[in-house]
C-alpha positions in Angstrom: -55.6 140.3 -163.1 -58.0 138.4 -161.0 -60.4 135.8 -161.3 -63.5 135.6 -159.2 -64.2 131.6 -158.9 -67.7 130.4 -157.6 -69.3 126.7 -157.5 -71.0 124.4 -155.8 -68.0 121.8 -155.1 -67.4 122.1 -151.4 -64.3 122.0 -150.1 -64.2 117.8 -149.3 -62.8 117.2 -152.3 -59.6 117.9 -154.0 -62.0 119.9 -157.3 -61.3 123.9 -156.1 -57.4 122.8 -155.8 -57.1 121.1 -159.0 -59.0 124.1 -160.5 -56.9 126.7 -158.8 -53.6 124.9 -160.1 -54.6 124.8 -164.0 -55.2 128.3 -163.7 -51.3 128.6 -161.4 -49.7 126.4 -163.8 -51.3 128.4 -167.4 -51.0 131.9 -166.1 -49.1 131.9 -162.6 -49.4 135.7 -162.2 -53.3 135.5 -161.8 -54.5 135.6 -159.0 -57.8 133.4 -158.1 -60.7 134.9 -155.1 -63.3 132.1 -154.0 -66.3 133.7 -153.5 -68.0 130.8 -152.3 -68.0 127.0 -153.1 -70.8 126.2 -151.0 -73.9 126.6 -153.3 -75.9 123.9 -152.8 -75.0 121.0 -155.1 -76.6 121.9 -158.6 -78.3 124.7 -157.3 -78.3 127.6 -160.6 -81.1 129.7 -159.1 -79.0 129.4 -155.8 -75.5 129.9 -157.6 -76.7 132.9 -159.7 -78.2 134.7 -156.6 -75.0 134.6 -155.1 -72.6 135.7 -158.2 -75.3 138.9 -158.7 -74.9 139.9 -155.0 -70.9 139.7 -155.1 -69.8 140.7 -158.7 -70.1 144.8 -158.0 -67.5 144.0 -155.0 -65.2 141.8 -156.9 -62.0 143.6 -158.9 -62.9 143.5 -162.5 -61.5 140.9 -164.7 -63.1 137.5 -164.9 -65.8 135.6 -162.8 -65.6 132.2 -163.0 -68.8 130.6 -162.1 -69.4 126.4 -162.4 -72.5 125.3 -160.9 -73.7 123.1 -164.0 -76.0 119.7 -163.1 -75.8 119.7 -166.8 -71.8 119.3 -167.4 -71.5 116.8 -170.6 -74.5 117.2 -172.6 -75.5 119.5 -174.9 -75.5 122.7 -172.9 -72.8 125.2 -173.8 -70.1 126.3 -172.3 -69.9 130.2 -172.3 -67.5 133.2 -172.3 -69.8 136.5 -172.2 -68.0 140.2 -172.6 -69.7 142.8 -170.4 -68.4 146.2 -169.3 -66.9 144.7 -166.4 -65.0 141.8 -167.7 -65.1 138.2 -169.1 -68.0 136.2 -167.3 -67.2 132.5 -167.8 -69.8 129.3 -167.0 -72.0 127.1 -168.2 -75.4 128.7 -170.4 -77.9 127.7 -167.9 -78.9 130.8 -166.6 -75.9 130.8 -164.2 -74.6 133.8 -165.3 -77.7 135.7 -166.9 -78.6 137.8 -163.5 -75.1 138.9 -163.2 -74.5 140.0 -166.9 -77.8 141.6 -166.4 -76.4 143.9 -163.6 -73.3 144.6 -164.9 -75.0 146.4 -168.0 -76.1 143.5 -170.0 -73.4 141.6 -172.9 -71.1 143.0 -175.1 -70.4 139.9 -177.1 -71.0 136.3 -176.4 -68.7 133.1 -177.4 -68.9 129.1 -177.3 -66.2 127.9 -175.4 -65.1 125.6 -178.2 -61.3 125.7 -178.7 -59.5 122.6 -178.2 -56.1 124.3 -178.3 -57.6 126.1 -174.4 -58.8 122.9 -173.1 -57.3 119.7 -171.5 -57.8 116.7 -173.0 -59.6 114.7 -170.9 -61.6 111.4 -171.4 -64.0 112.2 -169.5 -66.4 114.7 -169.2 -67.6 114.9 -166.1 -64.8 117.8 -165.1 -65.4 120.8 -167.8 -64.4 123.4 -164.9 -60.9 121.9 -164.8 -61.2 120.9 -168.5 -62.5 124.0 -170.4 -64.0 126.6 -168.0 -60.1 127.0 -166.0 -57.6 127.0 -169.1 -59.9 129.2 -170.7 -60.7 131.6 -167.8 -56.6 132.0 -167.5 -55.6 132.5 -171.0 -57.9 135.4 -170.9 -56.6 136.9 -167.6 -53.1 136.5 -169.1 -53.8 138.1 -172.0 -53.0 135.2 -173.8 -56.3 135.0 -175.8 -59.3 137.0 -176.4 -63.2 136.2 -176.7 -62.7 135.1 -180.9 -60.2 132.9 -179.8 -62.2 130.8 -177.5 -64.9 129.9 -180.2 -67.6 130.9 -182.0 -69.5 134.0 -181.4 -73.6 134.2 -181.2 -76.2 136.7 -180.1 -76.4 137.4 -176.9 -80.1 137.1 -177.1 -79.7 133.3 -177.1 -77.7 133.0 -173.9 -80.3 131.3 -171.0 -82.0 133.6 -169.0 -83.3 133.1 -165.5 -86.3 134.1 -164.2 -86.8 135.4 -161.0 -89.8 136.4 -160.1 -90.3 139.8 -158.7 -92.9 141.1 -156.0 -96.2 141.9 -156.4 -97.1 144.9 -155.1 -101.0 146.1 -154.0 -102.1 149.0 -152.4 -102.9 146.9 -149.1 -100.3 143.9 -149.6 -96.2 142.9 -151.0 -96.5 139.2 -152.5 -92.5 138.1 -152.6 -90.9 135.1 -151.5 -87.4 133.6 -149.7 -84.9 133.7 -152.6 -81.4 132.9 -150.2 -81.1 131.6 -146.3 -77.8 132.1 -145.5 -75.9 130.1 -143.1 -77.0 132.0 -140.3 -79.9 131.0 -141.4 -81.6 134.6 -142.1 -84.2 134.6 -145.0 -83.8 137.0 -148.1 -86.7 138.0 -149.5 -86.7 139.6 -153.0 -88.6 142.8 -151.5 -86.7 145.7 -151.6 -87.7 148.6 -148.5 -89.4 150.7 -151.1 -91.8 147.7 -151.9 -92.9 148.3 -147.9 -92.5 151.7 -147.9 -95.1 152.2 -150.7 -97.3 150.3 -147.7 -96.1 153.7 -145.4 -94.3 151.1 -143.5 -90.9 152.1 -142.3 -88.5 151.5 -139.9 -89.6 151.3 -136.5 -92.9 150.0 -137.5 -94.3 146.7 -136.7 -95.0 144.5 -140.0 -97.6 141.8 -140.5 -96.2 138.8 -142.3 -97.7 135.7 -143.1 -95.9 132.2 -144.0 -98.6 129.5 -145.4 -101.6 130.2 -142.8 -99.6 131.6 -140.0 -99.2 135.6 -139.0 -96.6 137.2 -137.4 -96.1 140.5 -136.5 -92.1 142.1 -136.4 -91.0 145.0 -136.0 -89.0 146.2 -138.9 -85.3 147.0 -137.4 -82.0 149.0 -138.6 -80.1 146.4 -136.5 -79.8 142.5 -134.7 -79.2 144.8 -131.9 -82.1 146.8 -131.3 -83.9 143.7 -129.9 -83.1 141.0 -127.2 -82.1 137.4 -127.7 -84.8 135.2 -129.5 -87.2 137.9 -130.8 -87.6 137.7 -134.8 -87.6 140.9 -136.9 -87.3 142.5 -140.4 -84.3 143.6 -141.3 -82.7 145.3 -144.6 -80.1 143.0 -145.4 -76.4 143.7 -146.8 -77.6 143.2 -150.5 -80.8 146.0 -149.7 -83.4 143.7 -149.1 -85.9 142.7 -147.1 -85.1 139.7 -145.0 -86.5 138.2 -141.8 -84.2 137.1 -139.1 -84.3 135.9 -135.0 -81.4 137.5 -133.4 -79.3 134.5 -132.0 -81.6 131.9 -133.8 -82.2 131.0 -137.4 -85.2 132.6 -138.8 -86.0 129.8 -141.4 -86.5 127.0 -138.6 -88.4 129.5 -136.5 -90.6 131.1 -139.3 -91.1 128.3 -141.7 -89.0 130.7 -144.5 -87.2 128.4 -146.5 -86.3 129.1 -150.2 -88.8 129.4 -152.2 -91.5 129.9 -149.6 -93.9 132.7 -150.6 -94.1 135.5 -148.1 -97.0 138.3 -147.5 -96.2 141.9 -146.3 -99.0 143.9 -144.8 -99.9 146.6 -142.5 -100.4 145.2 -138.9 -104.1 144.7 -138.1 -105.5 144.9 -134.4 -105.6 140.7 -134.1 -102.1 139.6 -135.4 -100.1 138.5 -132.5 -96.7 138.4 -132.8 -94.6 135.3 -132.6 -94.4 132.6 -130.3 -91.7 132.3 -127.6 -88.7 131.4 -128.8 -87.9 127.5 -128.5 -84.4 127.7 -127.2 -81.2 126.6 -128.8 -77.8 127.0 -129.7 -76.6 130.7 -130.7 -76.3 131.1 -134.2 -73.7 133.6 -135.2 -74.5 136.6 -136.3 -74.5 137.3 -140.7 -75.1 140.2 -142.4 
């Protein structure tokens, strides 16, 4: 059994090891993945995107997410059933994209149980305290959902709202959901969005950040244009995104998260971007 463990806790501190041996020393056959603990520190919208773009390529079994500015108040802590397996986190919304994809919740518990948490006076750790001791009795086998706590509807687990594209017969409204260290900027248009424009690959694409246009060509690859030069590219998750091969497209572009984005057809007048202002090579994501 595996469990799939997200956060935002970095690696500077000792919190991903001390999380990794609660769930070694309750159920030492279990092995733990780490997608990622570098969402940005309380970061949900950040932390959800990421979970909903890994959990069809994680084994099934449990996900583990904790990116919770909220640990020690009200807010509850959650174990939701889906198809796939046992998503645990706290109910801020955290996990809602995710359960969504994976066919929406079977049941839904309070993680409430005192006999699967560590005492603790404090409360400041729940992903150490709760979340981990929990998360491993149920990849051991050791408990199931009723015996983590009380069960309620999955209608009142938090959603999160994304919002989706709007689509014109002359324009795509959308905006940077992700910029990944590379710094190339997801957009949450999909290619059928533009294609419903009769864009396509190989097609030059007028985009505008705020008041300034650019035009890019829209690209299968990084390689199908030299160093410096900015383009639209389908990313690995199937969207949109606008990069600068060798250079981050958020500095050069202005698309940072959150920053609304306008596809059109190219007109006559749209120059395309400035010269690049040279820097360090970036590596290359995906």
């Amino acid at each position: 059994m595996f469990i799939s463990f997200l956060s935002d806790f970095g690696l500077a501190d000792e919190f991903v090891g001390v999380v990794h041996g609660v769930v070694a020393r309750l159920a030492p056959e279990v092995r733990v993945i780490d997608v990622t603990h570098g969402i940005p520190q309380g970061n949900v919208r950040a932390g959800a995107l990421a979970l909903v773009r890994a959990i069809q390529y994680l084994p099934e079994g449990i996900a583990l997410a904790v990116v919770d500015p909220g640990v020690g108040s009200g807010r509850r802590a959650v174990v939701v059933e889906t198809e796939w397996g046992y998503l645990l986190g706290p109910d801020n919304g955290l996990l809602a994209p995710a359960v969504a994809v994976l066919g929406g919740a079977r049941r839904v518990a309070a993680i409430e149980n005192p006999k699967l948490a560590i005492p603790s006076a404090g409360a400041t750790f729940e992903a150490r305290d709760r979340f981990a001791p929990a998360a491993a009795m149920l990849a051991s086998g050791e408990a199931r959902l009723e015996d983590v706590g009380p069960e309620f509807a999955a209608a009142a687990l938090t959603p999160l709202l994304l919002p989706v594209p709007e689509v014109s017969s002359d324009e795509v409204q959308g905006e940077v959901w992700w910029v990944d260290r590379f710094g190339n900027a997801q957009t949450n248009v999909g290619p059928e969005e533009l294609e419903a424009l009769g864009l396509g690959v190989g097609d030059a694409v007028q985009i505008a950040i705020g008041a300034v246009q650019h035009r890019l060509p829209w690209v299968r690859a990084y390689s199908e244009v030299g160093e410096g030069e900015a383009i639209v590219v389908v990313d690995s998750s199937g969207l949109i995104s606008l990069s600068v091969r060798e250079d981050r497209a958020a500095e050069r572009l202005g698309a940072f998260e959150r920053t609304a984005v306008r596809f059109r057809r190219p007109e006559a007048t749209t120059s395309g971007l400035a010269p690049p202002r040279r820097s360090a090579p970036a590596e290359r994501g995906s």
